[in-house]
C-alpha positions as CSV (number, residue, x, y, z in Angstrom):
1,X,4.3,-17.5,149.3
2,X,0.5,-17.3,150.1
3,X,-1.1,-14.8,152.7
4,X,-0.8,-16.2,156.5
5,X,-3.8,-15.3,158.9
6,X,-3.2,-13.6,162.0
7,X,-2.5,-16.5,165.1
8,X,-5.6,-16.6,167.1
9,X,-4.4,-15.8,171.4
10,X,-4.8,-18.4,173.0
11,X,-7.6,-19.4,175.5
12,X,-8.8,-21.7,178.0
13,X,-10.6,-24.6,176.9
14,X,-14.5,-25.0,176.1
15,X,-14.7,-27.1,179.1
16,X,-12.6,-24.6,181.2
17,X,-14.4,-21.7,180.3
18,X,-17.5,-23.7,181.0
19,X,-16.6,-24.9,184.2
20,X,-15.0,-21.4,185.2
21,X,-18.8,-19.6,184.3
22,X,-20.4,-22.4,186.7
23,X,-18.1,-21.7,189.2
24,X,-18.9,-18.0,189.5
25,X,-22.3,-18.4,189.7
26,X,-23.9,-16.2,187.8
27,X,-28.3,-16.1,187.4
28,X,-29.7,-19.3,186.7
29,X,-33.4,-20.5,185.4
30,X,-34.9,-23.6,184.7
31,X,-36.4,-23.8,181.2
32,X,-38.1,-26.6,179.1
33,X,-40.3,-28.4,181.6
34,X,-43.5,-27.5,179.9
35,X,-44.1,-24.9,182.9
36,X,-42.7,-20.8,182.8
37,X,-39.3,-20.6,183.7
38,X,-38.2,-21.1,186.9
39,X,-35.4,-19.5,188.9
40,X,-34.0,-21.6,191.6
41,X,-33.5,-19.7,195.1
42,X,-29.9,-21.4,195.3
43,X,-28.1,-23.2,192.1
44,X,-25.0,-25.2,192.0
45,X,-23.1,-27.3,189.4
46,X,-20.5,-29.9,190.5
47,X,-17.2,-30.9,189.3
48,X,-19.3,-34.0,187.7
49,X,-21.1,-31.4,185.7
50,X,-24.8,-32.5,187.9
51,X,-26.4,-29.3,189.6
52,X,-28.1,-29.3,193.0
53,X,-30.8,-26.8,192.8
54,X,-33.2,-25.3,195.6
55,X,-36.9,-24.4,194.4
56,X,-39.6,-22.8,196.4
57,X,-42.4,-25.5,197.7
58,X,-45.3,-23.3,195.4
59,X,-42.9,-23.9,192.5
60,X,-45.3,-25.5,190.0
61,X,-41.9,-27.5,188.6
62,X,-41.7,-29.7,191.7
63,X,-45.4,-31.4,190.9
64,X,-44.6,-32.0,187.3
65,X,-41.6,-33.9,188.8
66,X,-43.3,-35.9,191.5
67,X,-46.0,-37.0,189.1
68,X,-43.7,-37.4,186.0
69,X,-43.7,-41.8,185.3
70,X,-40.6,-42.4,186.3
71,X,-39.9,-39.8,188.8
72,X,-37.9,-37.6,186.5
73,X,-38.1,-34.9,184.0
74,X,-36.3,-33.3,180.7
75,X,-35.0,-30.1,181.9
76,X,-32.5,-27.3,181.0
77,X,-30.4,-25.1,183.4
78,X,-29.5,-21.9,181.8
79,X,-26.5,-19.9,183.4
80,X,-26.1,-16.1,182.6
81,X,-22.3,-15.1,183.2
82,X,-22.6,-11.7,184.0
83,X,-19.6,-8.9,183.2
84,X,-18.4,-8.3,186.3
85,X,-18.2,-4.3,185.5
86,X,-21.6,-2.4,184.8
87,X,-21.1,-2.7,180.5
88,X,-24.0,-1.6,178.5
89,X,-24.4,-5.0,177.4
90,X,-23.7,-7.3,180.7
91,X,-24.2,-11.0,179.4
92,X,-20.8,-12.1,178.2
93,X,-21.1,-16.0,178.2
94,X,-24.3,-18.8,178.3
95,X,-23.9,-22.1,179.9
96,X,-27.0,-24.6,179.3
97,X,-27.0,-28.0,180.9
98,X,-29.3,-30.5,179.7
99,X,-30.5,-33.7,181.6
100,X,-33.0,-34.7,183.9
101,X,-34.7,-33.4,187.2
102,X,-35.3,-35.3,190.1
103,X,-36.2,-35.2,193.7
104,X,-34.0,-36.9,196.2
105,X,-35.0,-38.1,199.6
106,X,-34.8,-36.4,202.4
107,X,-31.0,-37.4,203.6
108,X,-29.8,-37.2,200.2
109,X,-31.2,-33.7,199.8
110,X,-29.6,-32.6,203.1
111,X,-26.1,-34.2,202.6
112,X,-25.8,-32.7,198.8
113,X,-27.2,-28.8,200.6
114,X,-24.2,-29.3,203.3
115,X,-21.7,-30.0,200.0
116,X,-23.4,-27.0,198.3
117,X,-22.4,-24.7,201.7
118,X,-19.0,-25.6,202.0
119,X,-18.2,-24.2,198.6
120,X,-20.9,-21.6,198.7
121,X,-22.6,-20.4,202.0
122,X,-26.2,-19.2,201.1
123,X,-28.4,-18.5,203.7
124,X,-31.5,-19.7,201.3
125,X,-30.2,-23.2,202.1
126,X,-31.6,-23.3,205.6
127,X,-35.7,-23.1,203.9
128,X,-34.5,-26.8,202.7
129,X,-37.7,-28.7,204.0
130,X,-38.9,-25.2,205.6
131,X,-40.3,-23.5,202.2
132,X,-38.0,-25.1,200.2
133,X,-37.4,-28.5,197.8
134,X,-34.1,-29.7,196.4
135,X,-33.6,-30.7,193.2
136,X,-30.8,-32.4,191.0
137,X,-30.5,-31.7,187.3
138,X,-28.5,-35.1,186.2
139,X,-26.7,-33.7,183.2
140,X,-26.7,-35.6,179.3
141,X,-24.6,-32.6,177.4
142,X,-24.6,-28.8,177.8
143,X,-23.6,-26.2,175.4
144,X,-21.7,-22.9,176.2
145,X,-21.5,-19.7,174.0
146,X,-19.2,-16.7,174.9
147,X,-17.1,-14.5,172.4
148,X,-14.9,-17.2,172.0
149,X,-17.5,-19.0,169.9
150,X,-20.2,-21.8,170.6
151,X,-18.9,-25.7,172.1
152,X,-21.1,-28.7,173.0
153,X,-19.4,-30.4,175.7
154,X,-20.4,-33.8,177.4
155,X,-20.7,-34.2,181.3
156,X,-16.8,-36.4,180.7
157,X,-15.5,-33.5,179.2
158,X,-16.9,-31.1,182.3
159,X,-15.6,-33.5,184.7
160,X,-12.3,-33.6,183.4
161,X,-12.3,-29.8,183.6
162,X,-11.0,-27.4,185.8
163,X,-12.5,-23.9,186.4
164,X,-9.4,-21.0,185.8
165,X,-7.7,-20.4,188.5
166,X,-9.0,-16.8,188.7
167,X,-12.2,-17.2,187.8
168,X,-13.0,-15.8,191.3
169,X,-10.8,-13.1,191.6
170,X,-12.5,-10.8,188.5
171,X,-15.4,-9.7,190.6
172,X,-13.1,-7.2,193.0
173,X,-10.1,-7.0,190.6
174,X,-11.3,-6.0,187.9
175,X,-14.0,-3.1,189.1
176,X,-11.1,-1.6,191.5
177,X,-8.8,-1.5,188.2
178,X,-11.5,0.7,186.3
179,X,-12.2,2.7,189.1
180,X,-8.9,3.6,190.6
181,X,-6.4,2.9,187.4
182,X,-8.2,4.3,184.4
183,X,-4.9,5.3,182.9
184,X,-4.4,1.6,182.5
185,X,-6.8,1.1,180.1
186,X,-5.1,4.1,177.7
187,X,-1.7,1.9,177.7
188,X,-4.0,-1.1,176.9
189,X,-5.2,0.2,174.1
190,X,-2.4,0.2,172.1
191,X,-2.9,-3.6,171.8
192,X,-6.0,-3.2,169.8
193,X,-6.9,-4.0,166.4
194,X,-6.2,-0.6,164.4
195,X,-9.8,0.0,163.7
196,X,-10.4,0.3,167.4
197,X,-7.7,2.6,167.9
198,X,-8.8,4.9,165.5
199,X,-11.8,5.1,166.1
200,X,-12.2,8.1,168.4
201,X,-15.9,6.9,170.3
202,X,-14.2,4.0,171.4
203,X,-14.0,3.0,175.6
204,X,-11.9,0.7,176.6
205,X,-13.2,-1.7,179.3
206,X,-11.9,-4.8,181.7
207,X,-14.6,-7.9,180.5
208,X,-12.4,-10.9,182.0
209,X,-9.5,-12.6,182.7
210,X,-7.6,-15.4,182.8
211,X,-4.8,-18.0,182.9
212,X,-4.2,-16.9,179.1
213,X,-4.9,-13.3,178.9
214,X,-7.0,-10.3,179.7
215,X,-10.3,-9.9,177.5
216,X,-11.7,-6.2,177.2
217,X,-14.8,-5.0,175.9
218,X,-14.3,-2.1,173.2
219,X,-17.3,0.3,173.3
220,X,-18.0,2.6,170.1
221,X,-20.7,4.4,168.7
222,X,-21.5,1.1,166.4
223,X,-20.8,-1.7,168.1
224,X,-19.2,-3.2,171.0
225,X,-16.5,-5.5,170.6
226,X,-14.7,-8.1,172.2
227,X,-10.9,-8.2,172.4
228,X,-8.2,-11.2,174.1
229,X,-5.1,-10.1,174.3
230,X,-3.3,-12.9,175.5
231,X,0.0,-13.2,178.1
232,X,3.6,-13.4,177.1
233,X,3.4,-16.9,179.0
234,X,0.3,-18.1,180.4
235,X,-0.3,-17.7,184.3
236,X,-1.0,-19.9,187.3
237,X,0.2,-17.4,190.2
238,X,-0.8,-14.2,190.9
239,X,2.1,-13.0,191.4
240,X,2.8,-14.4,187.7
241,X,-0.3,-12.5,186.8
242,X,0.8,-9.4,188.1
243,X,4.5,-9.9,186.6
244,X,2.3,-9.9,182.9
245,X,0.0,-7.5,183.5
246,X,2.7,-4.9,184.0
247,X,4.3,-6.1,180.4
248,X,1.3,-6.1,178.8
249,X,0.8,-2.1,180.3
250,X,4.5,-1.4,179.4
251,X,5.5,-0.3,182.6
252,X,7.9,-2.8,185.3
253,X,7.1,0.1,188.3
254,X,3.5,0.0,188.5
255,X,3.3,-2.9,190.7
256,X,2.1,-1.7,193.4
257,X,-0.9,0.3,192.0
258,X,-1.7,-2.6,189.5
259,X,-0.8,-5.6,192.6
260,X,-3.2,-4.6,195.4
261,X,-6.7,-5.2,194.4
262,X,-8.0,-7.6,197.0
263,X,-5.3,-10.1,196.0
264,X,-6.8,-10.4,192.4
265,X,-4.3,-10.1,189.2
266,X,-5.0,-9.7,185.3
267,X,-4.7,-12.0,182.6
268,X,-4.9,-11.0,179.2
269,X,-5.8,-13.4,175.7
């Protein structure tokens, strides 16, 4: 019989895990415009994959725009997903979203800042035509990379998409878990690969998680690594996240220390 490879856990999809570092915001820039980079003062991406960004009047980008043939110009949006713990090396996923900038009119650019507030309040919203311009990136493809690997995805395929379901949740979740429940991370680590567990400079610690799994970040004296440990089943609750982060711990009673932080649950992959 020949040699089988270890199963890979699973994962959201490309798209998903596209869509979910969009939804949480992260740092944006605008790059490629034959100008330095520019960093909008608000940035949204829509279910359609588009992004409705808010620039600074003295922005140089917003001439090259106006005076561009047919009112539009090449542009990429780059999204920095940040860890949402303080890890010595922060960036865990990229999102860029290629298309085309353009300037809408006046009651365009205030009916797409109103859809922009009711998913995101941002005070920076109310300089529209005070100090501020809106712009929309229409997209042609965008490419994430995270430590699942590297996928080019079409606007169809970010449509289609949904962000995960706790996407929004790891900001609170997981920096109460490291703070209050360090002990948790000692029973997690008997889910690593050997090498990590041996390895006596090694610190566990929470990078994400997710409708499949939880994902830590292994520090050692060499290298970080990224681990997915993934569910028994895959979540859409929390109280189904909670249920499998307490299997994946190996202890049933710590529900209410693990269940409790600001409604957020674990996922592990």
């Amino acid at each position: 019989m020949g040699s089988t490879r270890p199963r890979r856990p699973s994962a959201p999809t490309d798209a998903e895990r596209a869509r979910s570092v969009a939804a949480r915001g992260g740092s944006a820039s605008l790059v490629g415009t034959g100008e330095p980079a520019a960093a909008p003062l608000v940035h949204h991406v829509r279910a359609d994959g588009s992004a409705v960004l808010l620039l600074a009047d003295e922005e140089p980008l917003l001439e090259r725009i106006r005076t561009a043939g047919d009112g539009e110009l090449p542009a990429m949006l780059e999204l920095t997903d940040h860890a949402p713990v303080d890890l010595r090396e922060p960036v865990r996923a990229l999102l860029w979203i290629t298309g085309r900038l353009r300037i809408p009119g006046p009651d365009i650019a205030r009916r797409l800042a109103l859809q922009v507030a009711d998913v995101r309040a941002h005070p920076d919203l109310l300089l529209l035509g005070h100090g501020a311009t809106l712009v929309r990136l229409d997209p042609g493809s965008a490419v994430l990379s995270d430590a699942e690997g590297t996928a080019a995805l079409a606007p169809v395929d970010l449509a289609a998409a949904q962000p995960d379901p706790f996407c929004r949740y790891e900001q609170h979740w997981l920096p109460h878990l490291e703070e209050a429940h360090g002990d948790v991370f000692a029973a997690l680590a008997r889910h690593l690969p050997q090498a990590l567990r041996d390895d006596r400079t090694a610190r566990v610690r929470p990078l994400g998680v997710d409708r499949c799994g939880l994902r830590l970040r292994v520090e050692t004296a060499g290298r970080d690594h990224d681990v997915r440990i993934a569910w028994e089943r895959g979540v859409a609750t929390l109280e189904e996240l909670r249920t499998q982060m307490q299997l994946l711990v190996g202890c049933p009673h710590r529900g209410s220390a693990l269940g409790r932080a600001d409604g957020a649950r674990p996922t592990a992959s």
